[in-house]
N, C-alpha and C positions, 0 to 999 in steps of 0.2 A: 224706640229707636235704639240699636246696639250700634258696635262699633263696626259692621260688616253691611252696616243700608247707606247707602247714597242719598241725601236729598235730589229732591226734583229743581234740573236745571232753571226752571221758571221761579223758582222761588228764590227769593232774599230772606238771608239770616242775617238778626244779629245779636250779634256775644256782648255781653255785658261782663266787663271786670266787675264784679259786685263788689267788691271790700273797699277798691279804687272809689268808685263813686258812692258809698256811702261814709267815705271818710269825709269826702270833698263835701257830701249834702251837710254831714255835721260840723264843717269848720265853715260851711257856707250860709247855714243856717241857724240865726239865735235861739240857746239852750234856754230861750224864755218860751219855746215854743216848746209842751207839756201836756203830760197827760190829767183826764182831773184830779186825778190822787197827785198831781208835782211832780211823776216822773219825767224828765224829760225826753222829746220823740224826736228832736229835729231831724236826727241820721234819718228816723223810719218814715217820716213826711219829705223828707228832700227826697228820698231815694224814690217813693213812690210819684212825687213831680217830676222826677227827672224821668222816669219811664214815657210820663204820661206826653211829656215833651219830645222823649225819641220819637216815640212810635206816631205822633202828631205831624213830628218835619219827616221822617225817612221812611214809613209805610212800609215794616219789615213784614214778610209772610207766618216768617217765624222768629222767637225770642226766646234767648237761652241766658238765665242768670246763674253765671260761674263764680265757683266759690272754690276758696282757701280750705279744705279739709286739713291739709296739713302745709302751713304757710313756710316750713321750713324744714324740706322733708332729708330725713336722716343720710341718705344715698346722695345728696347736692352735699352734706355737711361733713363726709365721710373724704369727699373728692377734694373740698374748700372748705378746712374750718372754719373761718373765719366772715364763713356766707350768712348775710343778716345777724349776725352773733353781736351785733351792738343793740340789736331790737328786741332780744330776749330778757324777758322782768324776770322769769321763774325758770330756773333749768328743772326738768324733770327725767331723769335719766332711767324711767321705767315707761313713758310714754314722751308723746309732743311738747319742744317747748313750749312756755306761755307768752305769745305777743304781749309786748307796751303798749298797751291804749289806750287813749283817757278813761278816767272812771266811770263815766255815765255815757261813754258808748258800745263800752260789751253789753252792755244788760238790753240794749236797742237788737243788737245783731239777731236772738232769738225771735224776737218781734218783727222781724223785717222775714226771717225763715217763714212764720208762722204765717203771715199777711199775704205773702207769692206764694205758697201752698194754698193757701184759701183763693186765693184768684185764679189760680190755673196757670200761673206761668212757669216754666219749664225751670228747675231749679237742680242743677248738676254740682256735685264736689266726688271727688274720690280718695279714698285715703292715701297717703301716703305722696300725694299730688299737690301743687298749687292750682290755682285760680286759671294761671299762663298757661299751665300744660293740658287742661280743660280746652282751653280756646284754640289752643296750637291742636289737638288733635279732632274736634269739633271744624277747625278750615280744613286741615286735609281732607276730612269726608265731606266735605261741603261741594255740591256739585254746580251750582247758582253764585251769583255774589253775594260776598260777606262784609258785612260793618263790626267793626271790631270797637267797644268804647271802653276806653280807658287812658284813666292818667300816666299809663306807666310807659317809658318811651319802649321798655324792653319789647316789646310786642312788636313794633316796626319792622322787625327782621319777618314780618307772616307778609308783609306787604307785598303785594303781586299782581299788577295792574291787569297781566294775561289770564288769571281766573277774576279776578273783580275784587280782590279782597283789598280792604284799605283801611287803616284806623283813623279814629271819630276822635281826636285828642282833645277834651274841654281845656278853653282859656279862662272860660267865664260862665258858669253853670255849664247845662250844655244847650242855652240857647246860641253859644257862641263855640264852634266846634271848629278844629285845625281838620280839613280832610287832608291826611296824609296817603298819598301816592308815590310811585316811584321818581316821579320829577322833582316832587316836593324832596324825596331824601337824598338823590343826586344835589340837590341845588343844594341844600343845609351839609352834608354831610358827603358827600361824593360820592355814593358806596347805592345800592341797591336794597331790597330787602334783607336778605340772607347777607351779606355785606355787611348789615348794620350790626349783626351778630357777631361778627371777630372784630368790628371796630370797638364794640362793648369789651368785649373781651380785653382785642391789646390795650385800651385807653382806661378800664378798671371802671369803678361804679362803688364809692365809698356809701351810697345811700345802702348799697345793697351788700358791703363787706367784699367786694373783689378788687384786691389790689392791685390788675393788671400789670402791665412790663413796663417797670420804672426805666422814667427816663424817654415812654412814648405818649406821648399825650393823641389829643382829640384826631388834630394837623397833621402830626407825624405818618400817626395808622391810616391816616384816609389817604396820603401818598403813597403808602407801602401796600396797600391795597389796589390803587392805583396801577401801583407799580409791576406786580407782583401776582395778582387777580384776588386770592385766598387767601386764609390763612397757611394750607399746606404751601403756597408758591411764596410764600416769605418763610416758612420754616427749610424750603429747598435752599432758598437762596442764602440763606444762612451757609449750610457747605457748600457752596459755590462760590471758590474765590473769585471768579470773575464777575458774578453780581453785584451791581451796583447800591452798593447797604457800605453808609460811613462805617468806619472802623467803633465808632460806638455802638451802634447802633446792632452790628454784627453781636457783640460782646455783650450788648444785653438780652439782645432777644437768646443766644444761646444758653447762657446764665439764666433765661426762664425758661427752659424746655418742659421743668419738670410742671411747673405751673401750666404751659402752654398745652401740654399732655393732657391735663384733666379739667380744664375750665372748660372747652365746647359744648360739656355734657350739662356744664352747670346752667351756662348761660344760654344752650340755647333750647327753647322749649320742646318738651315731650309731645310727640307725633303719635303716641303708641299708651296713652291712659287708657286702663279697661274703664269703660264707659258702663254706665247700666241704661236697663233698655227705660226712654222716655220718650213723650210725645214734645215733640216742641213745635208745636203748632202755637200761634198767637191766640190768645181764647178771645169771644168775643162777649162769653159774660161768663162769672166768677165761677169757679167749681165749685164752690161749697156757699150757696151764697149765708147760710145761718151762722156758717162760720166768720167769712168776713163780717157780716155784721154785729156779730158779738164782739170781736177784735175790735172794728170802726167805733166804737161805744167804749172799749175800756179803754182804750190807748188814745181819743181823742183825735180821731184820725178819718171821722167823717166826709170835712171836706177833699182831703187828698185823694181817698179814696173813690170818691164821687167823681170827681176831676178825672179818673184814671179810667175808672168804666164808661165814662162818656166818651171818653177815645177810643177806647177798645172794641164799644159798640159801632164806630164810624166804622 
């Protein structure tokens, strides 16, 4: 599949934030869980139960695991320096920074590549890309409904009850899933899909380095959004003395133009990643089964894996 085919209206996809849920499988799962040499698998066994749990409650057609090629690409950091710039361990100023992440769960991440390439499952990164802008451009061409899983709320802005897209939020592995819908973000948050994107924006996201317009919090942007529709009809109303914006409120949002000018790009996800052509057809036994099984055997990873093709096979 390239970025120019449609899926078929009848089928359901869904995207997996892969980094999201295999951070959550290794802080959800005890690092007494190991390979027989003692490395530790838990990231690579969670991640592999948490599949085997999707595809068991929500019966997708097809499954796409998105990946972080570059978690923090140079063009978002060019716009906002100080985007994710608290989560970088290694600056490397002739390639990609080095994410912070425990010690014994990079050396998983290879292994979890290694285990969905031997299963067949569709495994998408692009350079220069996150994980978010895989999935933001994997919905637009999606032509069926989309389940979106991830921890990350940034992605709610894809939320669009009129195509079917909606994110799979885990509270609690993900046998306990938030379906997020357009009512759900009206009622939490007052704002819509696309909505959620300039609420992120004016209200800022220190998890993520965006310091948004001081002085607007959560409440504030969901009235001015309210109020206003956009972010362009709160930056109109800005020179519009007759607009109803307090006199601080005026004064700060204009004091952040220059900000206001380049976060959209940051915060809201790319529509337009060149994709490369793959199948993301849900398989319903392993591609490489010699592979997996030599994997299954060094990494200790029998039963998950077993668990995971018994579903697949259904």
């Amino acid at each position: 599949m390239g970025c120019g085919i449609i899926w078929d209206v009848t089928r359901r996809l869904m995207l997996l934030d892969t980094a999201s849920l295999y951070f959550r499988a290794y802080f959800g799962v005890p690092d007494s869980v190991r390979a027989p040499d003692g490395t530790p698998v838990n990231a690579v066994r969670g991640l592999l139960d948490f599949i085997a749990r999707l595809v068991q409650d929500h019966h997708p057609d097809d499954l796409v695991a998105c990946m972080d090629a570059d978690w923090r690409p140079h063009w978002r950091v060019e716009l906002i320096p100080s985007y994710k710039a608290h989560r970088v361990a290694v600056e490397t100023p002739a390639g990609p920074d080095v994410e912070e992440i425990p010690d014994t769960l990079s050396p998983q991440v290879p292994v979890i590549e290694e285990v969905l390439d031997a299963l067949g499952i569709a495994r998408v990164g692009v350079a220069g890309y996150e994980a978010d802008d895989i999935i933001g451009t994997l919905t637009g061409l999606a032509a069926g409904p989309v389940d979106i899983v991830t921890g990350d709320r940034d992605l709610y802005q894809l939320v669009d009850d009129a195509r079917g897209v909606r994110v799979l939020y885990p509270l609690k592995g993900v046998g306990t899933l938030q379906a997020t819908d357009e009512a759900w973000l009206r009622d939490k948050y007052g704002v819509d899909g696309p909505g959620y994107a300039d609420l992120a924006l004016l209200r800022g996201d220190p998890s993520d380095g965006l310091p948004g317009v001081p002085g607007i919090g959560e409440k504030t942007a969901a009235k001015l959004l309210e109020a206003f529709g956009d972010l362009a009809g709160i930056m109109a109303a800005v020179d519009d003395p007759k607009a109803k914006l307090t006199p601080s409120q005026r004064k700060r949002l204009d004091e952040a133009r220059p900000y206001v000018a380049v976060a959209p790009k940051v915060v809201r996800v790319a529509a337009d990643a060149p994709l490369p052509d793959f199948d993301p057809a849900l398989p319903t036994a392993p591609r490489d089964p010699a592979a997996l099984e030599k994997l299954a055997q060094r990494w200790g990873l029998g039963g998950a894996v077993q668990r995971l093709l018994t579903t697949l096979e259904r």
